[in-house]
C-alpha positions in Angstrom: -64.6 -65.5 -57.9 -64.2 -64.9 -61.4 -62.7 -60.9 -63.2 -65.1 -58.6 -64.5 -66.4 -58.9 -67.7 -69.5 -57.0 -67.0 -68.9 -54.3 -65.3 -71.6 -51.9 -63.6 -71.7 -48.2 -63.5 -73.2 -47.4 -60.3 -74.4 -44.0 -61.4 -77.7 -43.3 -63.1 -76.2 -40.2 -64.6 -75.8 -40.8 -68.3 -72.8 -38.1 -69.2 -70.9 -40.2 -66.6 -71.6 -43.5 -67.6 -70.3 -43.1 -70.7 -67.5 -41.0 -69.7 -66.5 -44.3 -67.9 -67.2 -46.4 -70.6 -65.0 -44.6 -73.0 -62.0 -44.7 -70.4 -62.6 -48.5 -70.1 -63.3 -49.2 -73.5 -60.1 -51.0 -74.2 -60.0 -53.1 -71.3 -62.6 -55.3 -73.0 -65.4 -55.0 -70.8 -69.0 -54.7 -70.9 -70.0 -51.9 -69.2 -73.8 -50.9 -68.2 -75.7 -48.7 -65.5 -77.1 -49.3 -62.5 -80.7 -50.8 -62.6 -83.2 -48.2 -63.0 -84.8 -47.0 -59.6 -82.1 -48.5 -57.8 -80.9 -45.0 -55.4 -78.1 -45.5 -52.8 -77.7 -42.8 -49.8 -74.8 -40.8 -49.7 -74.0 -40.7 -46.1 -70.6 -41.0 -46.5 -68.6 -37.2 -44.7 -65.9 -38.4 -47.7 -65.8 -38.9 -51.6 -64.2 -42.3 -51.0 -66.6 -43.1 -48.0 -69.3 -42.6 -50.8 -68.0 -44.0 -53.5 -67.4 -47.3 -51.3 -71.1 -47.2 -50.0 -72.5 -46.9 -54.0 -70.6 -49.9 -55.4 -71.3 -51.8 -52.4 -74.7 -51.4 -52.9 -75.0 -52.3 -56.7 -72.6 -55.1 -56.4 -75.0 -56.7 -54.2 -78.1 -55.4 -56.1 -76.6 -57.1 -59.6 -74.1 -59.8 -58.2 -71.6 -58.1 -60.6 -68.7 -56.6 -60.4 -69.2 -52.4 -60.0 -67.3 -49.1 -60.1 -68.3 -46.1 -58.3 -66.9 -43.0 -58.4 -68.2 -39.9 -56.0 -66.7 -36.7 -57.3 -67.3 -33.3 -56.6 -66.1 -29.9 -56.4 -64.1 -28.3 -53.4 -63.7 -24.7 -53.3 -61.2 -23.1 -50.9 -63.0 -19.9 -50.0 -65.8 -21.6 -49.3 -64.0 -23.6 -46.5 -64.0 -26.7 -49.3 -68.2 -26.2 -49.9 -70.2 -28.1 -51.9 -67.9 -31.0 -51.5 -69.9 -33.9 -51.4 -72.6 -31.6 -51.4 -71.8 -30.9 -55.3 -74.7 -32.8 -56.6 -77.0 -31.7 -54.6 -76.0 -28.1 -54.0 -79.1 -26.5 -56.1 -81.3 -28.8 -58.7 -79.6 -27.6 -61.9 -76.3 -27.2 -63.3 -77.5 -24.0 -63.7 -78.7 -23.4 -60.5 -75.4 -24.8 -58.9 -73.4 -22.7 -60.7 -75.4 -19.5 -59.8 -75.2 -20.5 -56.4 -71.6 -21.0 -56.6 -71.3 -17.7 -58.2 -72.9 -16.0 -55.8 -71.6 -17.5 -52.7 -68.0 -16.8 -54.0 -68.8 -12.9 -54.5 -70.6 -12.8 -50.9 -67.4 -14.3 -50.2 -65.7 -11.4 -51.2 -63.2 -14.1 -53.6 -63.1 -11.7 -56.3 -59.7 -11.9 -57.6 -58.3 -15.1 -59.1 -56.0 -16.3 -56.5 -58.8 -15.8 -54.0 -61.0 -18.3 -56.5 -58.8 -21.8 -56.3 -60.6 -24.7 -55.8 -60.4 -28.8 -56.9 -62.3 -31.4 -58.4 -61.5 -34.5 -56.8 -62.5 -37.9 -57.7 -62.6 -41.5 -55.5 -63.4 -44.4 -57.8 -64.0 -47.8 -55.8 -64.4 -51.2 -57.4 -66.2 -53.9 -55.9 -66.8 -57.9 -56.0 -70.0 -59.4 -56.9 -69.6 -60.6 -53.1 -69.8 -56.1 -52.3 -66.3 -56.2 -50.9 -64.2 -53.6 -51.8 -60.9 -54.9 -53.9 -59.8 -51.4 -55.7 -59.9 -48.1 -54.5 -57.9 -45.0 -55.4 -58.8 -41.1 -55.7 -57.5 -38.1 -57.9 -57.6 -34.7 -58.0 -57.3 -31.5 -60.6 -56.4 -28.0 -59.1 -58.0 -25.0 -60.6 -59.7 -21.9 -60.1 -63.7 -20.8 -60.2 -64.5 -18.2 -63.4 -66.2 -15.4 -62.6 -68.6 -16.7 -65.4 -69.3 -19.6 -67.4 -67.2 -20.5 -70.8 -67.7 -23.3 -73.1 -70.0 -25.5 -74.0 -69.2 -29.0 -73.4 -69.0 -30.9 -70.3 -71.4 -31.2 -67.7 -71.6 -29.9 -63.8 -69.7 -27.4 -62.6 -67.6 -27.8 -66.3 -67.9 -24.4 -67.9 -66.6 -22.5 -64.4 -63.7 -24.7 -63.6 -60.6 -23.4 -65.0 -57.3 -25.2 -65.4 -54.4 -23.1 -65.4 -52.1 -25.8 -66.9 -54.4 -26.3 -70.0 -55.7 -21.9 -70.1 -59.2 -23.8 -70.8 -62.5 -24.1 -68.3 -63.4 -28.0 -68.2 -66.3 -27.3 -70.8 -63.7 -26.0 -73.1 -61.4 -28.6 -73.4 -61.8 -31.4 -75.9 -62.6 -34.5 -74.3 -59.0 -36.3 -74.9 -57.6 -33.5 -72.8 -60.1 -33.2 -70.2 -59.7 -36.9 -69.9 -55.8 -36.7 -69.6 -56.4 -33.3 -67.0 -59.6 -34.1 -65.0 -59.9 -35.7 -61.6 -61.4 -38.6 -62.9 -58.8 -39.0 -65.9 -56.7 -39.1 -63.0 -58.1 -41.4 -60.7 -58.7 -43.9 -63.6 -54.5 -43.2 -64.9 -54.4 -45.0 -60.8 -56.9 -47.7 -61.2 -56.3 -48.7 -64.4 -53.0 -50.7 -64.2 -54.4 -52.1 -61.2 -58.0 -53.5 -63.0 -55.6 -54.6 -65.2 -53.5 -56.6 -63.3 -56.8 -58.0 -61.8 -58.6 -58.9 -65.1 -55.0 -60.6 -66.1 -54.7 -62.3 -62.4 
């Protein structure tokens, strides 16, 4: 069967294939996005149902190994809305954050408290064969700002606030965010594990 030395991205989103490729970069493999055009339904009612269906899909698109991850952002007032909605909750990061804005304040989730929310991430990893051989998920609690701060990141980034770190996503530098974020998270989980399986 072989280990991954290529390794596909099964996003076409470009801020996320190369925050993957930075948190992989010194496992020594050769990491590169899903073909172009190549669009897998989300159908999953789960971020790991989704992320299993995506690198199913391009591991049998490429015959190479692939990681998925489907993340998104769950907000407790809004009885865990968009969920896997995030993506495709307005067309925009702009526009999703307005409409997250204003769904919080029709809400009547004013204070901070009534704001908490998480980013959670499920990574899957599978065979050139699309089995499934790695999965694991993480999460980061925080709360929604009443308006956007900083300007890095991408998403939901510059209204997610961390309470640990006193800094919205899109204001942390990227070693913290990377340490802090769901994803950092989920990929502190899979790591050792890809590991063991590049080393097996």
């Amino acid at each position: 069967m072989g280990t991954p030395a290529v390794l596909v991205i099964a996003s076409g989103n470009a801020g996320k294939v190369r925050e993957f490729g930075a948190l992989l970069a010194d496992l020594g493999l050769h990491t590169q996005p899903q073909p172009e055009g190549l669009e897998v339904e989300e159908t999953g009612t789960s971020f790991a149902a989704n992320a299993r269906l995506k690198a199913q899909a391009v591991a049998r698109a490429t015959g190479q190994w692939a990681l998925a991850d489907d993340s998104g952002l769950s907000v407790e007032a809004l009885g865990g809305a968009p969920g896997v909605h995030s993506a495709r909750y307005a067309n925009s990061d702009a526009a999703r954050i307005a409409r997250l804005l204003q769904e919080l304040t029709a809400a009547g989730a004013l204070s901070p408290s009534a704001r908490g929310a998480r980013f959670s991430a499920a990574l899957a990893l599978a065979n050139p064969s699309g089995e499934i051989v790695l999965e694991v998920e993480g999460h980061c609690p925080g709360q929604i700002l009443e308006a956007p701060r900083g300007e890095g990141g991408f998403g939901y980034d510059p209204v997610f606030y961390v309470p640990e770190a006193g800094l919205s996503f899109a204001e942390m530098p990227r070693e913290l965010k990377a340490e802090l974020g769901h994803r950092g998270r989920a990929f502190a989980l899979l790591k050792p594990q890809l590991q063991a399986l590049l080393q097996g």
